[in-house]
C-alpha positions in Angstrom: -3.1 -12.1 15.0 -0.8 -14.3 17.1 -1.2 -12.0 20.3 -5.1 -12.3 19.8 -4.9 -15.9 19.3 -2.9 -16.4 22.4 -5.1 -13.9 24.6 -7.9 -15.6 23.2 -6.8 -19.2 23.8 -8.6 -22.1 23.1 -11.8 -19.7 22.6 -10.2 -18.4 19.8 -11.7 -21.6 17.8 -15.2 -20.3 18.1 -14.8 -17.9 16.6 -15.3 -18.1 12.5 -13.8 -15.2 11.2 -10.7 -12.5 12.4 -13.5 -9.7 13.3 -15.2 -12.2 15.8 -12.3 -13.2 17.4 -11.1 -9.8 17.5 -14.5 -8.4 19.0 -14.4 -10.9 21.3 -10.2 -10.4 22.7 -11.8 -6.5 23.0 -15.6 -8.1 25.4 -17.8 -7.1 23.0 -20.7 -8.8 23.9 -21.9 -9.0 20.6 -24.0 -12.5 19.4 -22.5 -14.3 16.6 -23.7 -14.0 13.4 -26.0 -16.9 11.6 -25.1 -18.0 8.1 -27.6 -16.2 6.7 -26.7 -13.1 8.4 -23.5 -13.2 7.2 -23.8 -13.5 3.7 -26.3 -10.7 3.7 -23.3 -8.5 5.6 -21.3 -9.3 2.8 -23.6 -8.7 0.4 -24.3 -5.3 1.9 -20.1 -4.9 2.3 -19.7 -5.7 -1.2 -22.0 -3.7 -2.4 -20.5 -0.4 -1.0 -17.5 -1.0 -2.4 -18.9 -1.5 -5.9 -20.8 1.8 -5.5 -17.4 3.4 -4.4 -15.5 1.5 -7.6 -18.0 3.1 -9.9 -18.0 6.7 -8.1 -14.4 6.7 -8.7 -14.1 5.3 -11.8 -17.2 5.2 -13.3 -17.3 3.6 -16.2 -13.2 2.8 -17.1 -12.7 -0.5 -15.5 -15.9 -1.9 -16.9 -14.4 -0.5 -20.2 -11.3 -1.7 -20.1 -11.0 -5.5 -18.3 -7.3 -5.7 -19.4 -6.4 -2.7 -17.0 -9.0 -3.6 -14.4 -7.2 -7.0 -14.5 -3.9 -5.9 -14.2 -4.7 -3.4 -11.5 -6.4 -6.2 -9.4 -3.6 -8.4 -9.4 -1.5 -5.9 -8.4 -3.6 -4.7 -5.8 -4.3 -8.4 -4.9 -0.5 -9.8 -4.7 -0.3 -13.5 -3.2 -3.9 -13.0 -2.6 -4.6 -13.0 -6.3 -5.2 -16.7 -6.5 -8.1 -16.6 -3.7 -9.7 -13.5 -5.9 -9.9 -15.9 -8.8 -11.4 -18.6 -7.1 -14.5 -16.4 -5.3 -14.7 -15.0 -8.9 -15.5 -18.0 -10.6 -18.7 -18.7 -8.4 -20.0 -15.7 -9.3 -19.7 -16.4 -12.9 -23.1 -17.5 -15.3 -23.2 -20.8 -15.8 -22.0 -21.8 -20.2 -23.6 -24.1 -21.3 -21.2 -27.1 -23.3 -22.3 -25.9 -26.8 -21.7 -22.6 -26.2 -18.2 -21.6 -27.9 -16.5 -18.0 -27.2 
């Protein structure tokens, strides 16, 4: 990543993402990507990798959370914390009388 930055210079803060910048150090001419058309490449990234969760697990993480947990934080390390954090935005909405 330092070698890229360094070959990339100061273009290296146009770039959004470690892909881009990497695409770009390599002269791919490729356009950057809108908003939109990013979080519909994610959406489409993230949605292969559930497909390959449940082809490989099928249905044992979803039946066990305790184990899914543990094995994500391992999995996840220092990185753990992050996880948390994009989890909770894709969490319903409780509403304040609700009680669990």
């Amino acid at each position: 990543m330092r070698s890229l930055r360094k070959q990339l210079g100061s273009d290296a803060g146009l770039c959004d993402s470690w892909w881009e910048a990497r695409r770009m150090a390599q002269g791919d001419t490729v356009e950057m990507m809108s908003d939109e058309q990013r979080e519909e490449w994610k959406r489409e990234q993230a949605d292969q990798y559930a497909d390959r969760l449940a082809k490989h697990f099928t249905t044992k993480l979803s039946r066990h959370p305790e184990v899914a947990a543990m094995a994500l934080a391992s999995y996840f390390g220092r990185k753990l914390p992050e996880l948390v954090t994009e989890l909770r935005g894709h969490l319903p909405e409780e509403d304040e009388d609700d009680d669990f």
